[in-house]
C-alpha positions in Angstrom: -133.9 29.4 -130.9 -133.9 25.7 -132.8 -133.0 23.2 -130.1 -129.3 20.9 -130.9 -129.7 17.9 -132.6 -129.0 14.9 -130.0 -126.3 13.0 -131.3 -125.5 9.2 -129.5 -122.4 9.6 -127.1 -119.7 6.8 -127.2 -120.1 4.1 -125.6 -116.8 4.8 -124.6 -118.1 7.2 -121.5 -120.8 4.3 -120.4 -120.1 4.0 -116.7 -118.0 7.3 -116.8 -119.9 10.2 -115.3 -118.8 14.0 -114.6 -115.5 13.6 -112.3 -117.2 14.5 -108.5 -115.3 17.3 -107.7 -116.4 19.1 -110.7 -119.9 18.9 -109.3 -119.1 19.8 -106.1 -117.4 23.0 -106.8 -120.5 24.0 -108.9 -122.4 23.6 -106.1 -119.7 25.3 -103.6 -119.8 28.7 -106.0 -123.7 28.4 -106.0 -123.8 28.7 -102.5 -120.9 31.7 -102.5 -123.1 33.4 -105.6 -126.1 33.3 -102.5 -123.5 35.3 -100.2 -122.6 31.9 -98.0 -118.5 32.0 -97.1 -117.4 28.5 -97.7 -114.0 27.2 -97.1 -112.7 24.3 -99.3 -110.6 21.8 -97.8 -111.2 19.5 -100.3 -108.7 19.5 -103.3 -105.1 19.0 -103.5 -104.2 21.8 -105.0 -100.8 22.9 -103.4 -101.5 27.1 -102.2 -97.7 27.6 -102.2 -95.6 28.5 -105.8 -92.7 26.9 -106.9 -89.4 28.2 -106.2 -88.3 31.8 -107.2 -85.4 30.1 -109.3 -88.3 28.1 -110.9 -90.6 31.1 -112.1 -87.3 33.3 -113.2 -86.2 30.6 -115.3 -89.6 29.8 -116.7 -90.2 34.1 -117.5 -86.3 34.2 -119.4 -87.0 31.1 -121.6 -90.3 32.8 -122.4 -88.8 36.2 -123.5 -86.2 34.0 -126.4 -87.6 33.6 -129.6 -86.2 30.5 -129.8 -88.1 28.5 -127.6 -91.9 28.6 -128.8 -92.0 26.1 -131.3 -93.0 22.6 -131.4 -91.1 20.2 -129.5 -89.7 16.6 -129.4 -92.2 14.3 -128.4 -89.6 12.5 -126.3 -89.2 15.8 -124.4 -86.3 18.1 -123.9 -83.2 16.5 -123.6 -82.2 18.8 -120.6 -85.3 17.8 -119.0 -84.6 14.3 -119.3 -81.4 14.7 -117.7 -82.5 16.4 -114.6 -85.5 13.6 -114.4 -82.5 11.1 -114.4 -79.9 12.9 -111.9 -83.4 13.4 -109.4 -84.1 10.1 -109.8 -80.3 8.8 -109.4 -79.7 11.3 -106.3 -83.4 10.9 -104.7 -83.8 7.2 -105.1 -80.4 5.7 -106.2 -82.3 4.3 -109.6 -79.9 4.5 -112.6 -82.2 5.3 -115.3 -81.1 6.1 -119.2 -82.6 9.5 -120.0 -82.6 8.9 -123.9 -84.6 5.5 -123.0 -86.1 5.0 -119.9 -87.9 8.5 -119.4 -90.9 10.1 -120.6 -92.0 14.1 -119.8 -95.7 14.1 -119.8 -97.8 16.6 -119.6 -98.9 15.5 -116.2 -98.8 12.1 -115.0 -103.0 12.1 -115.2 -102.2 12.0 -118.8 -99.3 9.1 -118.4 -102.2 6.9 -116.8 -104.3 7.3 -120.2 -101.6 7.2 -122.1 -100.8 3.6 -120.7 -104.5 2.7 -120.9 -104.6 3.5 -124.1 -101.4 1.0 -124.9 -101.8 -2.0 -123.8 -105.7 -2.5 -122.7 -108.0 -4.1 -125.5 -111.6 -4.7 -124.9 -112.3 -6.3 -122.0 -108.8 -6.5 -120.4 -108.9 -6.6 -116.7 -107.0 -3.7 -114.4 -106.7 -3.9 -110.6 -107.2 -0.8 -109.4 -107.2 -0.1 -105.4 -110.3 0.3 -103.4 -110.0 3.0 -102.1 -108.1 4.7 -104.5 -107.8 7.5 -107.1 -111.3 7.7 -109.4 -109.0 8.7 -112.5 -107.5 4.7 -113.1 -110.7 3.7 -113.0 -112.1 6.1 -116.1 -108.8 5.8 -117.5 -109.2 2.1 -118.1 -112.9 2.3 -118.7 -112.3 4.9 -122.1 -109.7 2.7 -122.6 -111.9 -0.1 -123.2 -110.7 -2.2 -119.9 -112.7 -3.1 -117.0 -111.7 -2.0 -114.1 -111.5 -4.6 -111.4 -111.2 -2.8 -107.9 -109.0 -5.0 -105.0 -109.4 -4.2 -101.6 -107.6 -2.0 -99.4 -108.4 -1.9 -95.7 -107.2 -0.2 -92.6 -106.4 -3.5 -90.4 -103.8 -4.5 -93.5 -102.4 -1.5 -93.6 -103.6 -0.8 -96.8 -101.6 -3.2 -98.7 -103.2 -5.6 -101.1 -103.8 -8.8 -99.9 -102.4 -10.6 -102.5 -103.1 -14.2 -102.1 -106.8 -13.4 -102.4 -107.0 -11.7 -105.4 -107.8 -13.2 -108.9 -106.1 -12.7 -111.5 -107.8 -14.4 -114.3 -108.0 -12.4 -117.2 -106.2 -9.3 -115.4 -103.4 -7.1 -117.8 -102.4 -4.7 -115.8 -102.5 -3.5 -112.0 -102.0 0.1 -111.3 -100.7 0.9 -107.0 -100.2 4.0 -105.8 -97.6 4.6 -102.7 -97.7 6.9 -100.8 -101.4 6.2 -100.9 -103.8 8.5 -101.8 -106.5 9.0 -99.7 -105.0 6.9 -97.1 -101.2 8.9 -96.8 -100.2 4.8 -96.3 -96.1 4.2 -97.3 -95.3 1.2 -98.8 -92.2 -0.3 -97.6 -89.5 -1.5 -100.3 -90.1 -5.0 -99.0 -94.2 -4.6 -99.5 -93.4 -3.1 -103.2 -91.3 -6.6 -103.7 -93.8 -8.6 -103.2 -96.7 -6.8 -105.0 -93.7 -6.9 -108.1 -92.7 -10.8 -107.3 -96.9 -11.0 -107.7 -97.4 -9.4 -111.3 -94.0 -11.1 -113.1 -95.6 -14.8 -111.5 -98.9 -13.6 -113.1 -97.6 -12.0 -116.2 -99.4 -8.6 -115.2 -98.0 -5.4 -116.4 -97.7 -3.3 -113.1 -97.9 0.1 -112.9 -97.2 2.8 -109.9 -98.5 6.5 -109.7 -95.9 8.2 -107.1 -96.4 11.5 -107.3 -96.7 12.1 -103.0 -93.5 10.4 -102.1 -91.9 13.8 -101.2 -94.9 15.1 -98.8 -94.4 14.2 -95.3 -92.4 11.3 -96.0 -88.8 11.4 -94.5 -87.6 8.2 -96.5 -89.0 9.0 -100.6 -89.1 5.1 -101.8 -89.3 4.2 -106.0 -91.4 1.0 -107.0 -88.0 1.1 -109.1 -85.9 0.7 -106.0 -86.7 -3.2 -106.6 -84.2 -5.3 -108.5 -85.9 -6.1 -111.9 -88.4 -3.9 -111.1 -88.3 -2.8 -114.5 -89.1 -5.9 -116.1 -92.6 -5.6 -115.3 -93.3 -2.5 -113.8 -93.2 1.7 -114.6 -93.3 4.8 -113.1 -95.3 7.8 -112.5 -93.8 10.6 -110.9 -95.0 14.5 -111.0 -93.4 18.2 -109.8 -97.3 19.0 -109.2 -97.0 18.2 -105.4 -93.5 17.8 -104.8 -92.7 21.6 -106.2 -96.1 23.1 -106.4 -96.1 23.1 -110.1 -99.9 21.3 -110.3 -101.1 24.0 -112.7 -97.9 23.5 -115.2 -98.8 19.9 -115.7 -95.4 18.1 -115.6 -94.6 14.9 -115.1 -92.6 11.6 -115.8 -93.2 8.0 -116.9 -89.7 5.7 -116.1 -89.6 2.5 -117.5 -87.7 0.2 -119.8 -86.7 1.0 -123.1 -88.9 -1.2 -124.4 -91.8 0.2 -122.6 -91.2 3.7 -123.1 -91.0 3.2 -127.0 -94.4 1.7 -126.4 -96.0 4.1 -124.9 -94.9 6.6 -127.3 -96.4 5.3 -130.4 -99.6 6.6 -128.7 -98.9 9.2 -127.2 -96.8 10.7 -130.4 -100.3 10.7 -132.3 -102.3 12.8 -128.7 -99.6 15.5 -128.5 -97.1 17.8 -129.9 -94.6 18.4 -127.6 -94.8 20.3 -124.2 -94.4 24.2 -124.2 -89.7 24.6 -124.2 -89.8 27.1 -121.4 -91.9 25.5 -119.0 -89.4 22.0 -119.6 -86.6 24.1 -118.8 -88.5 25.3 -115.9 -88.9 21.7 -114.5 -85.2 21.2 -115.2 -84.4 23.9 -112.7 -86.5 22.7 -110.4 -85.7 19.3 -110.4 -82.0 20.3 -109.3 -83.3 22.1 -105.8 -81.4 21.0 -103.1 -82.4 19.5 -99.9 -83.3 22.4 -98.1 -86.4 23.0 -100.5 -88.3 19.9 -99.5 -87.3 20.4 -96.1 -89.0 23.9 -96.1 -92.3 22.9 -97.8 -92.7 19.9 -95.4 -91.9 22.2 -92.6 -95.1 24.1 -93.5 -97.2 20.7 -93.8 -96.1 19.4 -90.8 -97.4 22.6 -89.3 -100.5 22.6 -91.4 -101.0 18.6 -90.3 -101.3 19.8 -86.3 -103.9 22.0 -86.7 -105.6 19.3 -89.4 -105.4 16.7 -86.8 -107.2 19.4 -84.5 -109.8 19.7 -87.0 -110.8 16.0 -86.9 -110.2 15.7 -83.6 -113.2 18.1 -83.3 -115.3 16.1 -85.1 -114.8 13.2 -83.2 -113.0 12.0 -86.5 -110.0 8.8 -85.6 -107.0 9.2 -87.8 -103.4 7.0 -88.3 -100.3 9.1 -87.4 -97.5 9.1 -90.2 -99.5 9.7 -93.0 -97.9 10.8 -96.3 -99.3 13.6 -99.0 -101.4 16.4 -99.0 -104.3 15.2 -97.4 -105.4 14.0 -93.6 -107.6 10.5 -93.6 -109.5 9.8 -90.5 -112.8 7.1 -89.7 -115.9 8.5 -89.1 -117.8 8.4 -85.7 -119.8 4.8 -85.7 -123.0 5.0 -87.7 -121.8 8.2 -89.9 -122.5 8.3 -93.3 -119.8 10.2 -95.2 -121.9 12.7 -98.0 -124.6 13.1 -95.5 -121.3 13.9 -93.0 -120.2 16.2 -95.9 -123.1 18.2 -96.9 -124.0 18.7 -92.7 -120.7 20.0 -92.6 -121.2 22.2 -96.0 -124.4 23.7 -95.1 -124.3 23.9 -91.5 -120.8 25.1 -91.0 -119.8 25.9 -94.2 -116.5 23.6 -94.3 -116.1 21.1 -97.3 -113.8 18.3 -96.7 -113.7 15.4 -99.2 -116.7 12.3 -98.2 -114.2 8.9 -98.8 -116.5 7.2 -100.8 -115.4 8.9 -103.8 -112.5 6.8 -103.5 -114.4 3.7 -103.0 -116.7 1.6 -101.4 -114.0 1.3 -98.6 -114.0 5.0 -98.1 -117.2 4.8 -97.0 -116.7 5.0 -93.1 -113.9 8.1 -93.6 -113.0 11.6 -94.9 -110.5 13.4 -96.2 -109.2 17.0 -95.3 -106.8 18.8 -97.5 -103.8 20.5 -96.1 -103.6 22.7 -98.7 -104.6 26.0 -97.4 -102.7 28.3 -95.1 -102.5 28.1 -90.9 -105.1 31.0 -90.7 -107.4 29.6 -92.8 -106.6 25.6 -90.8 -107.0 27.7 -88.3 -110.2 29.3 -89.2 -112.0 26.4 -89.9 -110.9 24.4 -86.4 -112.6 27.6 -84.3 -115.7 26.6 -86.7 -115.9 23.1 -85.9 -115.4 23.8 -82.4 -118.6 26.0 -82.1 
């Protein structure tokens, strides 16, 4: 068999390697292939499906034969709608749903999308440390430099803004509720991160797809008056209505913004399956009682999570927000060597935290995204 010619890769993926988790998971079914039962707390993955409304709605829209061809790259007008009546009712933020709101196909897409926008070579992007890996490929394919500022426990995980420098810096991307850290941001904190980036001319930009999860008062960047002068929105049904698999989301911004964004993204897609819009639409409209269900579970799930780390000597902040648990290490710990002892020896993967960051390096992050039994399975482990 003649051997594939080697062609030069883009410069475009210097400093970008294969996203960790992929990896990981190769090496988690390796060790399953040798017979070893592993349990994976390590994605985000909600376990739970959308609501039976949801899935009924999705399975009739299917069945027309009206609804599978392509579709407006601004979305589905009904969709829009219920992005701006959850919006309105959730948060009290009047946005225009012909203007001011994108469907994406997943807000992991939004954040390249935006990338892709506004960042010439060599822009600068704050991106937090710790924080999400995806901003800081995004804005590396992008041709930005990613320019991590620091997040620490004894500040709550809020930026300290006075120190940071901003020369040469486009854009800064925040996340709240925080992922790993489950840290809220208060309306007042959001503010003054938005008072910081119109003083400095940055663009600002917020991912807020946890602010449902454990979190008994959901704030919007866009709660802020002006907000939208400088700033946008991410938001996502992937953990707020278990949809992560049916990759719908939302950017809400200014007119101006949104027609921005959609001169790129207009040339990357065509238009997200009808059906599954619709879907969303229905599931946008649940009342109350849903997210007081699903968090009813968490909160159950977080107990027994807090057990977990409690086992392995592992310190943790109450009133985190999100999917996930984030505790410190015992003193001297390393976190992948903390990992792979866990992998191998007890055959539990939770996340190490320096993934996230060079200030995840003292921490790790468990996943509540499994059932009680299997929570429950996995403290009995530790304990032994």
């Amino acid at each position: 068999m003649s051997k594939p010619y080697e062609f030069k890769l883009s410069s475009r993926l210097d400093g970008v390697g294969e996203y960790y988790f992929s990896r990981k998971l190769r090496e988690i079914d390796q060790l399953r292939a040798e017979g070893r039962k592993i349990i994976s707390l390590g994605i985000g993955s909600p376990d739970m499906p959308p609501h039976p409304s949801v899935t009924e709605r999705l399975a009739t829209e299917s069945a027309k034969v009206t609804t599978h061809g392509y579709q407006s790259y601004k979305g589905a007008k009904e969709l829009r709608a219920a992005f701006s009546e959850w919006y309105s009712r959730m948060f009290g933020v009047a946005l225009d749903p012909d203007t001011e709101i994108m469907p994406l196909i997943g807000s992991k897409e939004g954040i390249m999308h935006i990338c892709m926008t506004y960042l010439n070579a060599g822009d600068k992007v704050l991106v937090p440390n710790p924080g999400y890996p995806t901003y800081t490929s995004a804005v590396t394919l992008a041709g930005g430099v990613a320019t991590p500022y620091s997040l620490v426990e004894k500040n709550g995980y809020l930026p300290d803004l006075e120190n940071i420098d901003t020369h040469g810096v486009k854009m800064m991307i925040i996340n709240y509720p925080h992922m790993p850290t489950g840290t809220v941001a208060s309306l007042e904190a959001l503010e003054r991160i938005i008072d910081f980036c119109r003083k400095n001319k940055i663009l600002l930009l917020n991912d807020n797809p946890y602010g449902f999860i454990r979190n008994s008062e959901p704030v919007s960047l866009l709660q802020v008056e002006g907000a939208k002068d400088v700033a946008m929105e991410l938001n996502s049904l992937s953990k707020s209505h278990n949809m992560a698999g049916w990759r719908v989301g939302m950017l809400a911004a200014s007119e101006q913004r949104i027609a921005e964004v959609l001169r790129f993204k207009s040339n990357m897609d065509s238009g997200m399956f009808l059906p599954l819009q619709l879907a969303a639409a229905t599931a946008l409209g649940l009342g109350s009682e849903w997210y007081e269900n699903l968090n009813s579970e968490y909160y159950r799930r977080e107990k027994i999570g807090m057990q977990i780390f409690d086992a392995l000597g592992i310190e943790y902040a109450e009133n985190q927000a999100g999917l996930f648990l984030w505790g410190r290490l015992p003193e001297g710990k390393n976190c992948y060597e903390f990992c792979d002892w866990l992998l191998y020896e007890k055959g539990v993967f939770l996340t190490p935290g320096a993934i996230f960051g060079s200030n995840g390096e003292k921490y790790m992050r468990l996943s509540l995204c499994a059932p009680e039994e299997v929570l429950l399975s996995v403290l009995k482990i530790v304990k032994q």
